[in-house]
C-alpha positions as MATLAB code, in Angstrom:
seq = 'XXXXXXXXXXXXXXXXXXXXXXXXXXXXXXXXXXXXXXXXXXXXXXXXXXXXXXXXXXXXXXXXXXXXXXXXXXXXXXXXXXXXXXXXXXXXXXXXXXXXXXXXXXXXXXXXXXXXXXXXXXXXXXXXXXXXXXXXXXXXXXXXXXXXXXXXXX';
ca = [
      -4.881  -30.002  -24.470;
      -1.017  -28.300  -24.708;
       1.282  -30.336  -22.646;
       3.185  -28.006  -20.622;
       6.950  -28.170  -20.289;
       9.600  -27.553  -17.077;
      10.200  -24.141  -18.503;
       7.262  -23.178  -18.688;
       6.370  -23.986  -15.391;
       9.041  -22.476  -13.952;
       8.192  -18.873  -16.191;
       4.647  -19.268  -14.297;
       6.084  -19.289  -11.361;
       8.578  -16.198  -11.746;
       6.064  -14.522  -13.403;
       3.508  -15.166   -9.885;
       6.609  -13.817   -8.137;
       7.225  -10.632  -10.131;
       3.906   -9.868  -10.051;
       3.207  -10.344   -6.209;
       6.793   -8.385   -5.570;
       5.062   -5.520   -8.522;
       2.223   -5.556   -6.762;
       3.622   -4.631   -3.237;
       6.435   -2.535   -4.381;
       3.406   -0.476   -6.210;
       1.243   -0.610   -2.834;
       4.238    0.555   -0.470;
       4.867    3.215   -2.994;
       1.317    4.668   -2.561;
       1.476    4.035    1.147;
       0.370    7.018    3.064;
       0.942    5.277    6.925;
       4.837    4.559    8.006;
       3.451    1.047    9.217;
       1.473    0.195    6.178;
       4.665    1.129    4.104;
       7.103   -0.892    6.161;
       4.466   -4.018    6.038;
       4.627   -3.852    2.301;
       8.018   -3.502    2.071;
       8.782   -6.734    4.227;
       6.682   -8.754    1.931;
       8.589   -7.548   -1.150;
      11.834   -8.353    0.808;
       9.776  -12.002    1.130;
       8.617  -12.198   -2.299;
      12.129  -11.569   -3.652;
      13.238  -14.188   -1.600;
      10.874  -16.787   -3.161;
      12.000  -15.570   -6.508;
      15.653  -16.297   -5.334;
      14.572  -19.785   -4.697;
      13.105  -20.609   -8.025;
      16.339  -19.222   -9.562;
      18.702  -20.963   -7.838;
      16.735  -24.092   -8.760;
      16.801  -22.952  -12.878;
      20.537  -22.405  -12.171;
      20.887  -26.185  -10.542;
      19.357  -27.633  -14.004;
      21.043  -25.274  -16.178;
      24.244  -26.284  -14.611;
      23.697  -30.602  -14.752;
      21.750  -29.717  -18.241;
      19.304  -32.195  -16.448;
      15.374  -31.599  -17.409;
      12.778  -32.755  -14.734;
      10.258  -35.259  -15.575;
       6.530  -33.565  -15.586;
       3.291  -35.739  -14.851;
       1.674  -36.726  -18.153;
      -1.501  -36.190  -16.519;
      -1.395  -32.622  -15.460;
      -2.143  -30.417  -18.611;
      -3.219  -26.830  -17.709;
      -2.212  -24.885  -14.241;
      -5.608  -23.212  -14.434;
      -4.034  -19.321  -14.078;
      -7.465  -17.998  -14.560;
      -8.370  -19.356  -11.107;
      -6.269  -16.945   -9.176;
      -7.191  -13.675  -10.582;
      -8.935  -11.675   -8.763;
      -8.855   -7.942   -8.605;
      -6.898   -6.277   -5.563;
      -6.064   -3.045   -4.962;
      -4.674   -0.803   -2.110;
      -4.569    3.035   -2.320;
      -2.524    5.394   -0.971;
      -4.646    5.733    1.938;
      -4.926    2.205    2.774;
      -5.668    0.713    6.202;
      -3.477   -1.462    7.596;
      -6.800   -3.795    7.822;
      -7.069   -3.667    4.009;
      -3.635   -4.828    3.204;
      -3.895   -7.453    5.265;
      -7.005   -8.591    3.291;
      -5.021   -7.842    0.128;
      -2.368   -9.899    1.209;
      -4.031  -13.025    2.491;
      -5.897  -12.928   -1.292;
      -2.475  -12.645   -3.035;
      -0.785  -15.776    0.061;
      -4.016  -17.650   -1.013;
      -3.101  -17.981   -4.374;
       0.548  -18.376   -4.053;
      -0.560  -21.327   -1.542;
      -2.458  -23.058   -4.625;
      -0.121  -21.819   -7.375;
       2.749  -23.848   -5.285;
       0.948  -26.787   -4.417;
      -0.204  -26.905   -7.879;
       3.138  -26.503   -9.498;
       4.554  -29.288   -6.978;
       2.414  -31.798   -9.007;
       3.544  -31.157  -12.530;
       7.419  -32.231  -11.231;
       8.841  -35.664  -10.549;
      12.381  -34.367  -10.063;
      12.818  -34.744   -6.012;
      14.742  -31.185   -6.088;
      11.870  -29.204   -8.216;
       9.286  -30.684   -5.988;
      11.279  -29.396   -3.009;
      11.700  -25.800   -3.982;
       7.937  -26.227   -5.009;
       7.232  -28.066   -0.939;
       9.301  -24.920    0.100;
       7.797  -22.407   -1.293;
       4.710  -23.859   -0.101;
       5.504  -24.011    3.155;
       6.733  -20.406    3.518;
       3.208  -19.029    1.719;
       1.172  -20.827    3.764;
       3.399  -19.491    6.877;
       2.843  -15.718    5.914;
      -0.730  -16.678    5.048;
      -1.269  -18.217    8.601;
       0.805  -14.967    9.716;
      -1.624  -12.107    8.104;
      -4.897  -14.296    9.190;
      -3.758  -13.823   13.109;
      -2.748  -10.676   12.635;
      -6.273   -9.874   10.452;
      -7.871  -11.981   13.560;
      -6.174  -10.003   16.219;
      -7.067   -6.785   14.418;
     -10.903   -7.362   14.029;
     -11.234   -9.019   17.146;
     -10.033   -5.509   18.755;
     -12.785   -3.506   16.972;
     -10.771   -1.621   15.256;
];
């Protein structure tokens, strides 16, 4: 198996960004309902924010010219795990982004936890323990809101 280097962990994880801010910039855009829009808006606002993180912490190397240490043990970040298929139309519920969403926090929660173990550098596994952190928050978030919606029948 193809070790993997600090760069190219770091292109996953912009890449899982990108994609999750493509993917809810493209959702908000088909949006029909004002509330459905403004939810997806405020995770691409979050999403961004993540990506901010992970490019401050490129900027922090590139500046020191310092390269993290990686586990020798870790050798693939299994990508194919966390694709599934999600789509929301233009006529989506709020329900059915939420269910979107909590798919798309799931795998960020893995992809981060996952990435956290490929780094010995203390500051690369703390952006990592961040970023973790905040998914799992906005995962916890759409669940009681997803809870709170179903419970009320609607």
């Amino acid at each position: 198996m193809q070790e993997l280097s600090f760069a190219e962990i770091m292109s996953y994880a912009k890449i899982a960004e990108d994609n999750a801010i493509a993917f809810y910039r493209s959702a908000a855009a088909k949006a029909q309902r004002p509330e459905v829009k403004a939810f997806l808006e405020e995770l691409v606002k979050m999403e961004q924010g993540h990506k901010r993180h992970l490019e401050e912490l490129l900027k922090k190397f590139e500046k020191t010219g310092r390269i993290p240490k990686l586990h020798k043990e870790i050798h693939t970040l299994g990508y194919a795990e966390y694709i599934k298929p999600a789509t929301i139309d233009a006529d989506a519920s709020y329900k059915e982004v939420l269910e979107a969403a909590m798919v798309k926090e799931r795998e960020a929660v893995a992809t981060y936890e996952k990435l956290a173990l490929y780094v010995e550098d203390p500051d690369a596994k703390q952006v990592f323990g961040i970023l973790h952190g905040e998914e799992q928050k906005h995962l916890k978030r759409f669940e009681t809101e997803y809870d709170d919606l179903t419970n009320q029948n609607w």
